[in-house]
N, C-alpha and C positions, 0 to 999 in steps of 0.2 A: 399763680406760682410759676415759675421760671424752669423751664425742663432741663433735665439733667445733664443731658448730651446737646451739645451746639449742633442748630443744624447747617444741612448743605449751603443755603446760601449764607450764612454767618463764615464757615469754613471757607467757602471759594473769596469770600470779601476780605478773608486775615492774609489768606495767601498771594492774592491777586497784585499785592502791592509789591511783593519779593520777586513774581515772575510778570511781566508785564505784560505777556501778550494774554495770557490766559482770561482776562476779562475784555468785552466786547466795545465797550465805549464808560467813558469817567461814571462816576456816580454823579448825579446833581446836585448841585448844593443847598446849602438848609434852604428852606422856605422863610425861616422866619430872619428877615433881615436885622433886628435890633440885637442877633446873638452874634455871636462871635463866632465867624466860621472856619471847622477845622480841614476845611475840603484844602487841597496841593492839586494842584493841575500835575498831568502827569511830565510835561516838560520840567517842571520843578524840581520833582520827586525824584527821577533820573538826569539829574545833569552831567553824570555821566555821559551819558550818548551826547551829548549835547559838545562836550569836551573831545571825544573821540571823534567827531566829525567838525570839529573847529582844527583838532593838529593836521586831517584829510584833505580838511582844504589851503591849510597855512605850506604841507609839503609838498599839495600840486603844482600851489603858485612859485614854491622857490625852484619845483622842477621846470616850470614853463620859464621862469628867469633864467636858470640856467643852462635851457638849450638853448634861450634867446643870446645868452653871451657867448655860448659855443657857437653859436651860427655865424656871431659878428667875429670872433677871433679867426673863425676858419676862414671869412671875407677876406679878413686882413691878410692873411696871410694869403689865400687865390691871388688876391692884388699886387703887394710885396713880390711874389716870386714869379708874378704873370700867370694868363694863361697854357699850363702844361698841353700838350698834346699827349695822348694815349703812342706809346711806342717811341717816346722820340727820349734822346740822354737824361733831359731834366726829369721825364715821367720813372727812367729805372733809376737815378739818383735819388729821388724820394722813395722808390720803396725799398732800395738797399738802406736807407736811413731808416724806414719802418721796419726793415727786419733786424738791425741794430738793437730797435728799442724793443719790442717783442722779445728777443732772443735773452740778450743780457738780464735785462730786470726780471723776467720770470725767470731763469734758470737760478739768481742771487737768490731769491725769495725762498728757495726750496731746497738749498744747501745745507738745511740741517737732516733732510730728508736722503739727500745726497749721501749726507757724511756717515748716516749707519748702512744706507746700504754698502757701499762701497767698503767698508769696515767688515760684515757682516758675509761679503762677499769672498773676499781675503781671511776670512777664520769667523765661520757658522756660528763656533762655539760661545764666541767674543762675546756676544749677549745675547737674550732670550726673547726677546720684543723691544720696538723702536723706544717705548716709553719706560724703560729697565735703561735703555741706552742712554736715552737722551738726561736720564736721571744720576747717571753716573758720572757721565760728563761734566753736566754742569756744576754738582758737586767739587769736583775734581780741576775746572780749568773753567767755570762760569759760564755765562751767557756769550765771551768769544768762543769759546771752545765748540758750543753747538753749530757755531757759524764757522769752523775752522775750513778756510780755503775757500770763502765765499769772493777773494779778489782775483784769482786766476781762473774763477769762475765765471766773474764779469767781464774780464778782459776777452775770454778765449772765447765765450757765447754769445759776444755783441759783435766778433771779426767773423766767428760764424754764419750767426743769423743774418747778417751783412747780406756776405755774399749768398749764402744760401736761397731768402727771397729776393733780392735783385735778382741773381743768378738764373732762378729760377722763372720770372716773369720774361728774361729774357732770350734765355732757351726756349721755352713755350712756341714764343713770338716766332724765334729763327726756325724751330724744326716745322711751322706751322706752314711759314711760307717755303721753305722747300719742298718739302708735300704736296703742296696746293691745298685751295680749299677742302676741296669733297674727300680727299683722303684723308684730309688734317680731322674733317668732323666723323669719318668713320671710323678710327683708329687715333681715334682723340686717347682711351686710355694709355695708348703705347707712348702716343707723345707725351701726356702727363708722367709717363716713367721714365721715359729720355730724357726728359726737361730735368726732372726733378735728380735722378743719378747724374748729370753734369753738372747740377749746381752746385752740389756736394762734396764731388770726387774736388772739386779746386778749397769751396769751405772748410773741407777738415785739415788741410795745408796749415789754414788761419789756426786754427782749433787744438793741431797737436802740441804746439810747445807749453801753452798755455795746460791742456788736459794734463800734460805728464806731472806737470809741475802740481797739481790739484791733487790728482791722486795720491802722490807721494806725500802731498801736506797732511792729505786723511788717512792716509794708513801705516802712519808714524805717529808713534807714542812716544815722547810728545814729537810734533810736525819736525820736519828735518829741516824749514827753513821759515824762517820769521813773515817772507815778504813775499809776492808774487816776482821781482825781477831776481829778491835774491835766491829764491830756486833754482832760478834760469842758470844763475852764473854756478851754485854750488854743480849742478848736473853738467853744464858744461867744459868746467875746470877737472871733471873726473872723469867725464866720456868723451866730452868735445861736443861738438852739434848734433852728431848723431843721436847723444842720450836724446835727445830733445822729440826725436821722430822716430823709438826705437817702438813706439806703438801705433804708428800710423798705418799699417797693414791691417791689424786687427780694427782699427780705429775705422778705417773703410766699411771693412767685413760689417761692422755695427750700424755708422750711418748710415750709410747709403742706401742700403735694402730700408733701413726705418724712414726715412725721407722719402725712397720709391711710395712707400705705405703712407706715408702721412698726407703728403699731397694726392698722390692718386685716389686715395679710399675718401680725403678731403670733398676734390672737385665730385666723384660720385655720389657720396652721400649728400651734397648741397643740392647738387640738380634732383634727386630722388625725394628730397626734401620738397622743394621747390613742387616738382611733380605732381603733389599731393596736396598741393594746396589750390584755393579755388581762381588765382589769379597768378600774372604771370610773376617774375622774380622785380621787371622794370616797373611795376604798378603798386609794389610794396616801399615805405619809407624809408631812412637808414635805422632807423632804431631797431626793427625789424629784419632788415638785413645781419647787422649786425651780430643778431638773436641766433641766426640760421650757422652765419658763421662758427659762433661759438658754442654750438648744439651740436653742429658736425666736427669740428674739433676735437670735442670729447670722444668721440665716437672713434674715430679715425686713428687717437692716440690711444684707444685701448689695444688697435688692433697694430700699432707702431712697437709698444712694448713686449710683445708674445713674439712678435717676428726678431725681433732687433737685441732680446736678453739675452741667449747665449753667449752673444759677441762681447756685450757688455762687460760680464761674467770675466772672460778672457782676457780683455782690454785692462780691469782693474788687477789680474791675476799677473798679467806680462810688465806692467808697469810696477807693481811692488814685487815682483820673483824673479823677474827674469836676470839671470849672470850675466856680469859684464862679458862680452864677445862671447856670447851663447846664440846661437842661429835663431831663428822665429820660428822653424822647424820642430827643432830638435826642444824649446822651449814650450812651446803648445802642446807637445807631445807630452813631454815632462808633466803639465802639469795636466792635461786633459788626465792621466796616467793615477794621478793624485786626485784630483775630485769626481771622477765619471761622468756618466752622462747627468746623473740628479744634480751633479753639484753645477751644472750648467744654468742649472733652474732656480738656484739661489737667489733671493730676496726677488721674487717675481710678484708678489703681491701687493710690495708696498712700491714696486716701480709702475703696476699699471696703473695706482693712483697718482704716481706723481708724473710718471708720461699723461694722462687723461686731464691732469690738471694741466700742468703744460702745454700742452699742446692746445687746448681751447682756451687759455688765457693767450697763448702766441697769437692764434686767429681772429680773439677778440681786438687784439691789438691793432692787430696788422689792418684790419680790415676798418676800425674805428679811425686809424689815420692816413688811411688811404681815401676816407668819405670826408676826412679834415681835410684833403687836399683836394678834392673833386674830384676824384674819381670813383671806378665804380668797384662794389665787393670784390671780392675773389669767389670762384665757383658758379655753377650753372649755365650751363652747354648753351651756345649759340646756337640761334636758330639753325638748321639744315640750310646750304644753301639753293640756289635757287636753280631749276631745272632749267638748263636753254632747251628750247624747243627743237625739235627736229621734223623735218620732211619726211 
């Protein structure tokens, strides 16, 4: 008679087949060869796994195909344009091109991100979260509307990031050698903060016309002008060139300390990075460089957005309020007067995600075609130099 309850080994043998590791080795198959046997090898049984580690190795191969093409197109291109020297015109003409592409493409991408802060910034009340905004928007004026003012966006952050990382590789250089060595590597933060506030103060030149003309797009229901040039000419048919730079003060006030902080908190966090790890920065690959860049990046634009939002705040405040031939005085005042100090603080959460993003997509960039071209990352401290000996 057949007992009532199944036992233990019946049980682990019904389930063993659902969980695969739980039994120790297959079952063996029948003895008697003339039956028909119902044994599944377990590669069968799950070919699953079998599936998951065929796409594992189809995405390795297409990955090792495709740094092999990146290695050849970055050849072509080392070939093509010769070999650069570190420090010489052709080395900062490439990376003012890499800060081009850096700047522009990641600043367009995040325009809709842009477009309720800066809205949000200009009247709290306007909407209650980004996704209540961007919902009303698009309702209202589609999928352009969430992108409204994404081309003076491109224009003004690819003349920026320009200059700003050329600008900025080349400052380095020059404040490095007036120094000298030994004091360029002791007081390496001061010159990452010198470098970096001269590359700026001339970038945001490139940045203002294009900025005023943005903001104005986003904080007019609907935009005051259709186009990126034709902003230019409506503000300048009404103010003259001035409209054009009527926020470049405040515009300072913003970058500049945010650029001090992005590069300088950059280069420290890379070498602290680097620090920590069990080899040096020149015995890791680019992929890994790359990695560090773009780790420290993040990091560096959390701490770009806390410093740099006030001014932000101001900047979109003086460009949609401020009265024609009103002082930048007597305007800041005005409207400091009107939102206090909280209202400084407006949309501060969803800019340190979109500074954090930015900023470590910039450094991915920047530093991915800076290794396209042969040269080396950005970030982590040269060696000390080297003692002369004395009598």
């Amino acid at each position: 008679m057949a007992p009532l309850f199944p036992t233990a080994a019946v049980l682990q043998d019904a389930f063993s087949t659902q969980v695969p590791f739980a039994r120790s080795s297959p079952p063996p198959p029948p003895s008697d060869t003339g039956s028909k046997s119902s044994y599944v090898p377990p590669s069968r049984r799950f070919s699953a796994w079998s599936a998951v580690d065929d796409v594992k190795s189809k995405a390795g191969a297409l990955s090792n195909e495709a740094q092999k093409e990146i290695a050849k197109a970055s050849s072509a291109a080392q070939a093509k344009t010769g070999q650069m020297e570190l420090f010489s015109p052709s080395y900062y003409a490439a990376c003012t091109f890499g800060g081009l592409m850096a700047c522009g493409v990641t600043h367009t991408a995040v325009t809709p991100l842009d477009l309720v802060k800066c809205r949000r910034q200009v009247d709290s009340k306007m909407y209650k979260g980004n996704f209540e905004a961007w919902g009303k928007i698009g309702r209202a004026e589609g999928m352009r509307g969430i992108f409204t003012g994404w081309a003076p966006t491109f224009f003004g952050y690819s003349a920026q990031g320009a200059f700003k990382y050329g600008g900025y590789e080349y400052f380095k250089k020059f404040y490095s050698d007036l120094a000298g060595e030994e004091a360029a590597y002791r007081y390496k933060t001061g010159l990452y903060l010198a470098a970096s506030a001269s590359a700026e103060f001339i970038a945001d030149v490139a940045l203002c016309p294009f900025e005023a003309v943005k903001v104005r797009m986003q904080t007019t229901i609907p935009p005051f002008a259709s186009s990126t040039f034709g902003g230019i000419s409506i503000i300048t048919g009404k103010e003259g060139t001035a409209g054009l730079y009527k926020g470049l003060y405040p515009l300072w006030g913003r970058q500049i300390p945010y650029t001090m902080m992005k590069f300088a908190s950059f280069e420290t966090i890379v070498e602290a990075i680097y620090g920590q790890m069990p080899k040096s920065k020149s015995e890791y690959g680019k992929g890994v460089q790359t990695g560090v860049s773009f780790a420290g990046g993040y990091l560096a634009g959390i701490l770009c957005a806390i410093v740099s939002h006030p001014a932000d705040v101001m900047v979109s405040k003086l460009n949609a309020n401020r009265q024609p031939g009103e002082a930048f005085g007597a305007a800041t005042s005005r409207i400091y007067k009107d939102i206090g100090f909280g209202g400084l603080w407006n949309g501060l959460v969803i800019r340190i995600f979109m500074i954090g993003t930015l900023t470590s997509l910039q450094w991915g960039i920047y530093d991915s075609f800076k290794v396209f071209m042969g040269f080396p990352t950005t970030g982590g401290a040269a060696p000390p130099p080297k003692q002369t000996a004395t009598l």
